[in-house]
Biopython code that builds the backbone (N, CA, C, O; Angstrom):
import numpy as np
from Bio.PDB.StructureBuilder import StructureBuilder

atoms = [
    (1, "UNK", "N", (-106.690, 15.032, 35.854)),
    (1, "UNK", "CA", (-106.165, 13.821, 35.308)),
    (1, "UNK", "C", (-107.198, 12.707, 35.299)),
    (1, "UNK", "O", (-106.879, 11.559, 34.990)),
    (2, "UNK", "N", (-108.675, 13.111, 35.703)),
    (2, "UNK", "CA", (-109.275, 12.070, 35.550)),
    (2, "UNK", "C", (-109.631, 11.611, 34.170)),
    (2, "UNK", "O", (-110.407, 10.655, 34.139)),
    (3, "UNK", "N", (-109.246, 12.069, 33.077)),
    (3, "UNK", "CA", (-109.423, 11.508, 31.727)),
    (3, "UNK", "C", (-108.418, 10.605, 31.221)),
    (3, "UNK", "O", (-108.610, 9.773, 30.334)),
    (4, "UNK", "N", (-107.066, 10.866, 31.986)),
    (4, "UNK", "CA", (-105.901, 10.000, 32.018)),
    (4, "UNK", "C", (-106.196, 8.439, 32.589)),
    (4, "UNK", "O", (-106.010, 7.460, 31.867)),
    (5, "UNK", "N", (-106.750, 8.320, 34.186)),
    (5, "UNK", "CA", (-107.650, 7.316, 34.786)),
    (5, "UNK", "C", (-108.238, 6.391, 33.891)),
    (5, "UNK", "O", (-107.956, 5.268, 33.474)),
    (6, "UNK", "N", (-109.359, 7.411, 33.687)),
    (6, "UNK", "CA", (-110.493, 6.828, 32.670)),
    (6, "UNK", "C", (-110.108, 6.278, 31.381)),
    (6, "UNK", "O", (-110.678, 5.306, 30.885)),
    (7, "UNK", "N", (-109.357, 6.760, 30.958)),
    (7, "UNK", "CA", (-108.643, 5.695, 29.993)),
    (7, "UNK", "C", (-107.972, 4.596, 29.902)),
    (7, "UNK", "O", (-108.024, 3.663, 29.101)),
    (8, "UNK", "N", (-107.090, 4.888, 31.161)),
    (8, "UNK", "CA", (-106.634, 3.432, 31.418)),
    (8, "UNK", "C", (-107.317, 2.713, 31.996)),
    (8, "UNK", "O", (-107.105, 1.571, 31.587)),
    (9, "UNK", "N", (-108.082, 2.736, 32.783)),
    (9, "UNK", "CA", (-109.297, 1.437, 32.888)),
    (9, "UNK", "C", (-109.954, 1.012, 31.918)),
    (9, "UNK", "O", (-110.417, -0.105, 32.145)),
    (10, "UNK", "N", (-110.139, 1.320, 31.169)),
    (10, "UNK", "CA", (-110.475, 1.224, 29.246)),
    (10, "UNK", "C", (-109.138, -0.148, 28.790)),
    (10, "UNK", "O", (-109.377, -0.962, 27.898)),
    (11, "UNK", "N", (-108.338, -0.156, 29.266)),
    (11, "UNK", "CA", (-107.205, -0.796, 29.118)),
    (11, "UNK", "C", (-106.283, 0.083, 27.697)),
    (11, "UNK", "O", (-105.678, -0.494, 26.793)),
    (12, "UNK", "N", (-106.415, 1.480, 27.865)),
    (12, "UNK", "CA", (-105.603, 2.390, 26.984)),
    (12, "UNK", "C", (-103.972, 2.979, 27.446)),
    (12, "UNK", "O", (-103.636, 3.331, 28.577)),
    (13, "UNK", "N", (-103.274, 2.962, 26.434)),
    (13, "UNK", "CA", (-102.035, 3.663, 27.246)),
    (13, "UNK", "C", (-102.101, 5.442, 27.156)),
    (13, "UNK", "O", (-102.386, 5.802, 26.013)),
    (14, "UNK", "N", (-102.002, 5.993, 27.623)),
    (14, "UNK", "CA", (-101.996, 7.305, 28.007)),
    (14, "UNK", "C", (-100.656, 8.191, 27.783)),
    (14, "UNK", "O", (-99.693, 8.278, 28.546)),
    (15, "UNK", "N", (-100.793, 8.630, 26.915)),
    (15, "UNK", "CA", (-99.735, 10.108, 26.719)),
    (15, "UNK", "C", (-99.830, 11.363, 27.088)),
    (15, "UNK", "O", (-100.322, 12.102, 26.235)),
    (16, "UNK", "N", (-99.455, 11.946, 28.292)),
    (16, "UNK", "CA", (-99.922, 13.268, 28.270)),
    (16, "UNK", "C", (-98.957, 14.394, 29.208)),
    (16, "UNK", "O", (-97.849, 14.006, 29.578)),
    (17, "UNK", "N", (-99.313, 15.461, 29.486)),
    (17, "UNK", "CA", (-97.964, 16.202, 30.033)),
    (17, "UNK", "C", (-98.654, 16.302, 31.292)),
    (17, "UNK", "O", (-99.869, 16.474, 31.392)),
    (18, "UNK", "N", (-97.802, 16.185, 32.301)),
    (18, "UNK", "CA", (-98.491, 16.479, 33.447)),
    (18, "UNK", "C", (-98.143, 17.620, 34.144)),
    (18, "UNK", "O", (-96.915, 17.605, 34.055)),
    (19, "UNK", "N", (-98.409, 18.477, 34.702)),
    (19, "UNK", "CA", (-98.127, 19.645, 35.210)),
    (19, "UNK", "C", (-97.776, 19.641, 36.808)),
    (19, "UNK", "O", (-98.488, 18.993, 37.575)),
    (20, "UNK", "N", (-96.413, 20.547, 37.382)),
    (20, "UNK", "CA", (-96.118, 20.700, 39.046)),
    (20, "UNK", "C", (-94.817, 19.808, 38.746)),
    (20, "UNK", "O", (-94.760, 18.940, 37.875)),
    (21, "UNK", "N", (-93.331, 20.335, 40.003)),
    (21, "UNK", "CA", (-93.179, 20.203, 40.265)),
    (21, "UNK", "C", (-92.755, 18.833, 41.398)),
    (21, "UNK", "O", (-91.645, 18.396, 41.701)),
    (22, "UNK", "N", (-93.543, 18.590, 41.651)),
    (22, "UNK", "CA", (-93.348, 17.536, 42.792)),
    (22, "UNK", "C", (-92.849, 15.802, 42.407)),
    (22, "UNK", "O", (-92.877, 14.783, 43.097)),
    (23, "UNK", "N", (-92.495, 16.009, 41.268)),
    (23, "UNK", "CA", (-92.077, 14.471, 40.568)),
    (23, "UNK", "C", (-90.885, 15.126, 40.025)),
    (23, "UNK", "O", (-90.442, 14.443, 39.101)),
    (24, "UNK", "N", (-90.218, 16.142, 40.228)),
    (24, "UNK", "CA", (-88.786, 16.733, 39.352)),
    (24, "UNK", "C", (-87.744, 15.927, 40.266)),
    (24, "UNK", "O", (-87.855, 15.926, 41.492)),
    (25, "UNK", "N", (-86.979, 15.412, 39.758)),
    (25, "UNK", "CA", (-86.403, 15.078, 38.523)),
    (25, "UNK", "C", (-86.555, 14.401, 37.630)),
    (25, "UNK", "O", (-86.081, 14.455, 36.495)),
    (26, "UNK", "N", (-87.574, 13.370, 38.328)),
    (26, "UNK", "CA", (-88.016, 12.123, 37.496)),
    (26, "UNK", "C", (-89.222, 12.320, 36.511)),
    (26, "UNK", "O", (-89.424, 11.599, 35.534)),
    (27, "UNK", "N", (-90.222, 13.696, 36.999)),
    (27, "UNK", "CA", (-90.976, 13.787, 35.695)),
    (27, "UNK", "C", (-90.893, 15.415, 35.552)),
    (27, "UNK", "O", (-91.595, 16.052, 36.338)),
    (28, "UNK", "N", (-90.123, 16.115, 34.651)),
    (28, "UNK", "CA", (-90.539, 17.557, 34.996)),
    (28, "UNK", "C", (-91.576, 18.651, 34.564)),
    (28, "UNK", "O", (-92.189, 18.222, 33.586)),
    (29, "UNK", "N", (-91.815, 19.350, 34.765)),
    (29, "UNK", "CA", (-93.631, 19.842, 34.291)),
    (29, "UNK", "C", (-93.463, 20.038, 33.405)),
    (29, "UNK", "O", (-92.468, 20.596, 32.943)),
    (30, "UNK", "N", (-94.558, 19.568, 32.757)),
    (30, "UNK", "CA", (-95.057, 19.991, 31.100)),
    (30, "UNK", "C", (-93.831, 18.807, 30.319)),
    (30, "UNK", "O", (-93.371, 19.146, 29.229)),
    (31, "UNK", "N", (-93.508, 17.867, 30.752)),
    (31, "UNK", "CA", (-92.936, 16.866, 30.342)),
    (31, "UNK", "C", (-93.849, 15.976, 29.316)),
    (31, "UNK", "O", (-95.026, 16.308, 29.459)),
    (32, "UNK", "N", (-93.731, 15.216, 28.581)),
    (32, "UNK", "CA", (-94.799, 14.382, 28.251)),
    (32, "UNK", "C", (-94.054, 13.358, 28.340)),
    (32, "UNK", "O", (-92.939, 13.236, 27.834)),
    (33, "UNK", "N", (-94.910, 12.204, 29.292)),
    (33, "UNK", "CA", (-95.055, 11.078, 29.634)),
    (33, "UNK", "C", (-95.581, 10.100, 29.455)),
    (33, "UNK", "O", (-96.516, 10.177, 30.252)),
    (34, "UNK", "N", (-95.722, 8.664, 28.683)),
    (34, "UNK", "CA", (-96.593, 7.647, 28.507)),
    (34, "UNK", "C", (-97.182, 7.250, 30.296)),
    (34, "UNK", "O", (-96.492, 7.602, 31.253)),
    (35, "UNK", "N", (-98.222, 6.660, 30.443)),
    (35, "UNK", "CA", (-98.396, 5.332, 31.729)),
    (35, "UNK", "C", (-99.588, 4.702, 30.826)),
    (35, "UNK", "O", (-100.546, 5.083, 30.154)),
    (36, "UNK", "N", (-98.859, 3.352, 31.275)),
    (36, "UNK", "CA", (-100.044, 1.808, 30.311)),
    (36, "UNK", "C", (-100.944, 1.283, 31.709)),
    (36, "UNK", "O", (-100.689, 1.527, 32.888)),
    (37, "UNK", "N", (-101.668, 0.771, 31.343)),
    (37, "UNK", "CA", (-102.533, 0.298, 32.240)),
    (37, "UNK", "C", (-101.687, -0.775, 33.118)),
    (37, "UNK", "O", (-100.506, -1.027, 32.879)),
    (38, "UNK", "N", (-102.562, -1.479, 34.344)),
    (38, "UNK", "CA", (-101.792, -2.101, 34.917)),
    (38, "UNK", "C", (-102.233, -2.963, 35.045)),
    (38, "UNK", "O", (-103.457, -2.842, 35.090)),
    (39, "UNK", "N", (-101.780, -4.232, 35.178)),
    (39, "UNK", "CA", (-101.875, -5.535, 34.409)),
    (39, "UNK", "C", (-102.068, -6.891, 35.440)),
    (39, "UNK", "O", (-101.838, -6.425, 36.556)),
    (40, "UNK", "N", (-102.312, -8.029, 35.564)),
    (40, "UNK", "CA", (-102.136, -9.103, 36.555)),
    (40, "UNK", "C", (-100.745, -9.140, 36.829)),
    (40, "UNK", "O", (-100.344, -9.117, 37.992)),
    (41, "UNK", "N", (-100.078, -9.188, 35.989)),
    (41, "UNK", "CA", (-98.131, -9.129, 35.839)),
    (41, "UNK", "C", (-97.443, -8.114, 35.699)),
    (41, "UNK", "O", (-96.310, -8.143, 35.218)),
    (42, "UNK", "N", (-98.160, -6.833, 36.189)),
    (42, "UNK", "CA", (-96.808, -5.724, 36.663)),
    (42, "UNK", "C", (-96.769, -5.905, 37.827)),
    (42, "UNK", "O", (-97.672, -6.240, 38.593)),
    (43, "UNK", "N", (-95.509, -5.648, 38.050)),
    (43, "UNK", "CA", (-94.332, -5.829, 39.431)),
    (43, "UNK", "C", (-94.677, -4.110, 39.810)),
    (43, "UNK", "O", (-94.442, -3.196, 39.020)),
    (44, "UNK", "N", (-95.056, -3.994, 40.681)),
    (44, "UNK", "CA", (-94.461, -2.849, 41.269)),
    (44, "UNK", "C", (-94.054, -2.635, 42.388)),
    (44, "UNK", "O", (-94.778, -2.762, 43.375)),
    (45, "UNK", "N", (-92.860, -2.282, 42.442)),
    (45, "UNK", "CA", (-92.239, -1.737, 43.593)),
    (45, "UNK", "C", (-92.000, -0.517, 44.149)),
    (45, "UNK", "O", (-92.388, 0.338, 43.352)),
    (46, "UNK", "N", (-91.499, 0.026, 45.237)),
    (46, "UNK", "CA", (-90.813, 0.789, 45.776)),
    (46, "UNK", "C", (-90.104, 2.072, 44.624)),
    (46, "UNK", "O", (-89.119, 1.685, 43.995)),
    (47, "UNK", "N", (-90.414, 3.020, 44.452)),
    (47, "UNK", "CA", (-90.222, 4.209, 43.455)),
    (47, "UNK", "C", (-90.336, 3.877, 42.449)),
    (47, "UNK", "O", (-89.476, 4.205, 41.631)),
    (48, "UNK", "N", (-91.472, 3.059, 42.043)),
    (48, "UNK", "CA", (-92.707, 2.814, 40.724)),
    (48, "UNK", "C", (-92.962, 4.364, 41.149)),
    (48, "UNK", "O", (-92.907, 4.937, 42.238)),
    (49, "UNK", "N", (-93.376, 4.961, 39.348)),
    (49, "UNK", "CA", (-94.071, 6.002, 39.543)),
    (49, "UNK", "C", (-95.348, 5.489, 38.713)),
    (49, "UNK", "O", (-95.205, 4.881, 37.652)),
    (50, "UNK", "N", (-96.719, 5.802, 39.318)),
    (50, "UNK", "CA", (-97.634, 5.511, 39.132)),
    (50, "UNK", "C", (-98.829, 6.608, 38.671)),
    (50, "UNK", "O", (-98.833, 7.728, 39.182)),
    (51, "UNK", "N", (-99.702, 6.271, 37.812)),
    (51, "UNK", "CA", (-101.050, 6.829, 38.626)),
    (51, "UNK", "C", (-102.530, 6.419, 39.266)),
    (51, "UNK", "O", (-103.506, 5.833, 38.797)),
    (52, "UNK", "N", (-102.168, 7.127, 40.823)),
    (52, "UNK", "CA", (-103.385, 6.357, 41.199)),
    (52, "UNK", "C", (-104.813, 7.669, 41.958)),
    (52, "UNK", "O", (-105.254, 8.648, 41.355)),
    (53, "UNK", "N", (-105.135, 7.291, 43.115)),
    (53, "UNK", "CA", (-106.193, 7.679, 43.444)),
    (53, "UNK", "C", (-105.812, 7.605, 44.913)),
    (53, "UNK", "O", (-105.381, 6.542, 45.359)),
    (54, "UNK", "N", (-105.922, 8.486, 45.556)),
    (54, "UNK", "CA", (-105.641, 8.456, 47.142)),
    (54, "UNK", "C", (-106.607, 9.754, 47.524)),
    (54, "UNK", "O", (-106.661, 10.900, 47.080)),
    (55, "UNK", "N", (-107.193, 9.188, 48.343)),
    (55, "UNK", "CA", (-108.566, 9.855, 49.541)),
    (55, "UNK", "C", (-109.169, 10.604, 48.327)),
    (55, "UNK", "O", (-109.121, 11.833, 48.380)),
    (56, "UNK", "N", (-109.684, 10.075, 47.333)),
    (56, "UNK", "CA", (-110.317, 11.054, 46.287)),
    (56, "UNK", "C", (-109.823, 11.972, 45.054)),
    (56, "UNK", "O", (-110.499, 12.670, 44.297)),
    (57, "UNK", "N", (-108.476, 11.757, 45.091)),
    (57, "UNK", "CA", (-107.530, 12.759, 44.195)),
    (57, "UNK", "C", (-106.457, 11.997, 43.493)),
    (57, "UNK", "O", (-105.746, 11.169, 44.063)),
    (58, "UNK", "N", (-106.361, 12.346, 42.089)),
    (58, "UNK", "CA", (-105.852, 11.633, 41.406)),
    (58, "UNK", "C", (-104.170, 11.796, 41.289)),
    (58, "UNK", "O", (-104.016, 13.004, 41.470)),
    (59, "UNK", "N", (-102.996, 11.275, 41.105)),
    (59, "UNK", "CA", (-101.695, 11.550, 41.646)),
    (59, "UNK", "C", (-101.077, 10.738, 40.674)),
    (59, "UNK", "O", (-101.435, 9.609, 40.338)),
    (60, "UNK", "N", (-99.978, 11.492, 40.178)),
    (60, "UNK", "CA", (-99.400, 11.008, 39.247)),
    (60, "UNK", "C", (-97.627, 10.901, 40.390)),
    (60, "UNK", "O", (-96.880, 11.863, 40.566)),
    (61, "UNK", "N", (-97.489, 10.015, 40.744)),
    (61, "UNK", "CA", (-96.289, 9.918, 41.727)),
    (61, "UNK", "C", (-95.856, 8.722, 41.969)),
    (61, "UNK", "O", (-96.351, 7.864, 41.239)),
    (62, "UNK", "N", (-94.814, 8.222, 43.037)),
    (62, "UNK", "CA", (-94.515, 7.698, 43.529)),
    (62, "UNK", "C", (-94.898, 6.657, 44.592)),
    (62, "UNK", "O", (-95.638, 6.952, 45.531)),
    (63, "UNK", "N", (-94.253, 5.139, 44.381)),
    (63, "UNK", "CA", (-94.654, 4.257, 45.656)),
    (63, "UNK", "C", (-93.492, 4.453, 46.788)),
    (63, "UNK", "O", (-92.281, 4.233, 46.797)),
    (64, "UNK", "N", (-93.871, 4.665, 47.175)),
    (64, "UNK", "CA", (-92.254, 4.603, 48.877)),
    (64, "UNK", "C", (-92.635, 3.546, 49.622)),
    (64, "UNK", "O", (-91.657, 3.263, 50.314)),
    (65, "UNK", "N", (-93.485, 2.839, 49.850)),
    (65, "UNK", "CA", (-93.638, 1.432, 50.308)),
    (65, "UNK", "C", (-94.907, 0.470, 49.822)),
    (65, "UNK", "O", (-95.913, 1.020, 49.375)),
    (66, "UNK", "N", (-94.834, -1.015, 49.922)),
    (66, "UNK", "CA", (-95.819, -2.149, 50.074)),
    (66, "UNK", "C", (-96.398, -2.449, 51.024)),
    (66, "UNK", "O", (-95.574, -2.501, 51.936)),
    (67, "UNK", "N", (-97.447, -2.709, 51.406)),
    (67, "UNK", "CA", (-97.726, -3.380, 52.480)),
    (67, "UNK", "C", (-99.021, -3.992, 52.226)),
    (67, "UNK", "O", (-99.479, -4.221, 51.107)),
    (68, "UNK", "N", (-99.791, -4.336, 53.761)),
    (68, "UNK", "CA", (-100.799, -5.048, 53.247)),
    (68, "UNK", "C", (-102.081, -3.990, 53.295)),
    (68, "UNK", "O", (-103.142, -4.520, 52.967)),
    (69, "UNK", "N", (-102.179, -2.272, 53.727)),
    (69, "UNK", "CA", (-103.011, -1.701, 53.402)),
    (69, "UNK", "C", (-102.956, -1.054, 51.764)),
    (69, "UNK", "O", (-103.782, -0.221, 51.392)),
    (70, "UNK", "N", (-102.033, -1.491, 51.012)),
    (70, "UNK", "CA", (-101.480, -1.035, 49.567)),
    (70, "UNK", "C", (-100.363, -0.894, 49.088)),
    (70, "UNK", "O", (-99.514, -1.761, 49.293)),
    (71, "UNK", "N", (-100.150, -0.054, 48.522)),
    (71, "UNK", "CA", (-99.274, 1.192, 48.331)),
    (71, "UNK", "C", (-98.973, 1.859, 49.053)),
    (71, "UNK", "O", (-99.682, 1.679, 50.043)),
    (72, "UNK", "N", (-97.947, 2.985, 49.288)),
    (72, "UNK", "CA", (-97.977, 3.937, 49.752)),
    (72, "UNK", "C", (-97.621, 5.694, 49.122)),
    (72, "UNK", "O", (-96.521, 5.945, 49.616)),
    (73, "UNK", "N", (-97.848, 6.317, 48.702)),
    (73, "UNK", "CA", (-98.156, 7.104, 47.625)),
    (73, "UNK", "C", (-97.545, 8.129, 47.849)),
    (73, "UNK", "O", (-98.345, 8.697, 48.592)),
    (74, "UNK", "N", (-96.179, 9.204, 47.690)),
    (74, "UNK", "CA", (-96.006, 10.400, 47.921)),
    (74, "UNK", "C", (-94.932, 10.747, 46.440)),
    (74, "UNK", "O", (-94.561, 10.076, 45.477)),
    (75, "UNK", "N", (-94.702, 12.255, 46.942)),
    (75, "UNK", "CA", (-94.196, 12.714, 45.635)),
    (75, "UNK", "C", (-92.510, 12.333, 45.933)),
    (75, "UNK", "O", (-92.165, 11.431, 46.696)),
    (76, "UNK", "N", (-91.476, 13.290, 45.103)),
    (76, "UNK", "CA", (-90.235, 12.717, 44.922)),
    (76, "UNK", "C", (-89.483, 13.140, 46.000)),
    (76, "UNK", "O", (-88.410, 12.626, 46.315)),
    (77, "UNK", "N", (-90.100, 14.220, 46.676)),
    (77, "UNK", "CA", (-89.630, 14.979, 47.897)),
    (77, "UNK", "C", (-89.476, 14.887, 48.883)),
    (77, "UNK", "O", (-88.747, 15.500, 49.663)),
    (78, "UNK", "N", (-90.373, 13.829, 49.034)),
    (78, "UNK", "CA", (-90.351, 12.950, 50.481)),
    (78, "UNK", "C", (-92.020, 13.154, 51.061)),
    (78, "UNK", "O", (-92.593, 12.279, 51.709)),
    (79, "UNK", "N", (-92.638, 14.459, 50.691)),
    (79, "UNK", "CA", (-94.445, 14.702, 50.819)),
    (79, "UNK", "C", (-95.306, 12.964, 50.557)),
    (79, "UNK", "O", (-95.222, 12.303, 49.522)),
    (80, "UNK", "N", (-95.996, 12.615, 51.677)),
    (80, "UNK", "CA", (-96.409, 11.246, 51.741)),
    (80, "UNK", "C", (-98.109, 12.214, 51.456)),
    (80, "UNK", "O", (-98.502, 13.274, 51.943)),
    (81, "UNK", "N", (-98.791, 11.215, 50.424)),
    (81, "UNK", "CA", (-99.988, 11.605, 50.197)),
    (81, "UNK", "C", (-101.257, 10.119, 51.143)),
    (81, "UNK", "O", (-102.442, 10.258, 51.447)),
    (82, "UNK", "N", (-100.554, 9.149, 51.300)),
    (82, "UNK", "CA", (-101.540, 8.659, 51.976)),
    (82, "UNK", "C", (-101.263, 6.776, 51.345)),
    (82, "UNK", "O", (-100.429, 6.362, 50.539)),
    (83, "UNK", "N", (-102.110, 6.174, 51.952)),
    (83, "UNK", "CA", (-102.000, 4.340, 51.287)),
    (83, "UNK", "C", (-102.963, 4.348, 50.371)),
    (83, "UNK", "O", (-103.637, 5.378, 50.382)),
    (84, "UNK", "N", (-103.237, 3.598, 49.634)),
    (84, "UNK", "CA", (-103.741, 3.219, 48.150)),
    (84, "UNK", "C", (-104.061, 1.675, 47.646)),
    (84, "UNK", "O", (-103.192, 0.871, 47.308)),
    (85, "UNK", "N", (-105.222, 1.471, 47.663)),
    (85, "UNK", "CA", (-105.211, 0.245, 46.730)),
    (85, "UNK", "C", (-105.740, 0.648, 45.704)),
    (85, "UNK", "O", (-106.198, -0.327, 45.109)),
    (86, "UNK", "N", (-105.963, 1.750, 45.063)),
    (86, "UNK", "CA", (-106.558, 2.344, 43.244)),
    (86, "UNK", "C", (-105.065, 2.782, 42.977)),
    (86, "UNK", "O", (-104.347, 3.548, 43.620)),
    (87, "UNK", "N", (-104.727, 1.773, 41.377)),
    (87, "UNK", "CA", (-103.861, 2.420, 40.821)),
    (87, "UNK", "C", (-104.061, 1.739, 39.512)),
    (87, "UNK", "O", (-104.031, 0.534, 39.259)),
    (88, "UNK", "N", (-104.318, 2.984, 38.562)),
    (88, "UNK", "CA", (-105.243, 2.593, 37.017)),
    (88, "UNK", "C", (-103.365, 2.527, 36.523)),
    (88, "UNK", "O", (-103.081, 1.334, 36.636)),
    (89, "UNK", "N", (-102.322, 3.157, 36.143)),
    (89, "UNK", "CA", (-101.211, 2.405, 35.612)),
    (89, "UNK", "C", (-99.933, 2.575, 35.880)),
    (89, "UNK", "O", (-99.795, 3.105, 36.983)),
    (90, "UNK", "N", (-98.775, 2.317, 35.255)),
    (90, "UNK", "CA", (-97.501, 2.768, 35.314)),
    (90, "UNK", "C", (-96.604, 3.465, 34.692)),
    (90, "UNK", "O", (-96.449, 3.087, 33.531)),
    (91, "UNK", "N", (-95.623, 4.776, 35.169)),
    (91, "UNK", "CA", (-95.194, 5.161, 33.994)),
    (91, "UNK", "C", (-94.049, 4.332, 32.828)),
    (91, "UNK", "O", (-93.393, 3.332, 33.120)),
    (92, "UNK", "N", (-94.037, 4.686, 32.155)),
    (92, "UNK", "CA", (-93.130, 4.069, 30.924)),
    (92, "UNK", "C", (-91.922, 5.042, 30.951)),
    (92, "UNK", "O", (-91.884, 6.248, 30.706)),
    (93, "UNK", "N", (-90.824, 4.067, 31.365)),
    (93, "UNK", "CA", (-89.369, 4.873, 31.789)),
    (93, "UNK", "C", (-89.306, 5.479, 30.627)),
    (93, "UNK", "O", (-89.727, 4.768, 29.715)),
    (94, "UNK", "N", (-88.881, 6.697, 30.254)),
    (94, "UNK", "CA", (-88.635, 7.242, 29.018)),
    (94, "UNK", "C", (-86.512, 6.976, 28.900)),
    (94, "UNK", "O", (-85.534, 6.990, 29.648)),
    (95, "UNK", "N", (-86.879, 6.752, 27.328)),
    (95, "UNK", "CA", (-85.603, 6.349, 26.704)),
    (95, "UNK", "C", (-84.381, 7.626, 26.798)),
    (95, "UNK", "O", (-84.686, 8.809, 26.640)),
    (96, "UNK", "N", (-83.095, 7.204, 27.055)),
    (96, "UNK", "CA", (-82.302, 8.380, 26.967)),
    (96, "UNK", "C", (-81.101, 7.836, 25.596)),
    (96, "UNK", "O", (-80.218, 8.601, 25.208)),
]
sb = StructureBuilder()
sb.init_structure("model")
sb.init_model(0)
sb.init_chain("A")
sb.init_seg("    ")
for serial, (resi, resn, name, xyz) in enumerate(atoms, 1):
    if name == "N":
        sb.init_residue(resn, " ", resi, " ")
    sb.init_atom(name, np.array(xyz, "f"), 0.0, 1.0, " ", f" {name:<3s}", serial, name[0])
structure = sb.get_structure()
């Protein structure tokens, strides 16, 4: 997914399918998903799904908390990947 990244620091919005499990229900594999870059004025909170960068690896998931070391980054399952201050954007709720 680092071409996903790399684009949105470009300030591009990103369409693409992401592959696994670990975001089902909210993203399911091989889904295709927008995320726009992230901005002075996005809000994010608490089960924002994001993509960011934690200890070197790029993660298309979930915030489960704020604080003042970041983010906090795990999938939908409850799996905690680690704190975060890299996060290139957000996903775009898809319409039902």
């Amino acid at each position: 997914m680092k071409w996903v990244a790399e684009k949105l620091v470009r300030g591009e919005a990103v369409t693409f399918r992401p592959r696994g499990r670990s975001m089902e229900p909210v993203v399911h594999d091989g889904e295709e998903v927008t995320v726009v870059p992230i901005t002075p004025s996005t809000a994010l909170v608490p089960g924002s799904v994001v993509l960011c960068r934690v200890r070197g690896r790029i993660y298309l998931h979930e915030i489960h908390a704020l604080g003042p070391r970041g983010a906090l980054i795990g999938n939908h399952h409850g799996h905690i990947n680690g704190w975060t201050t890299t996060i290139f954007g957000v996903l775009v709720p898809r319409r039902r």
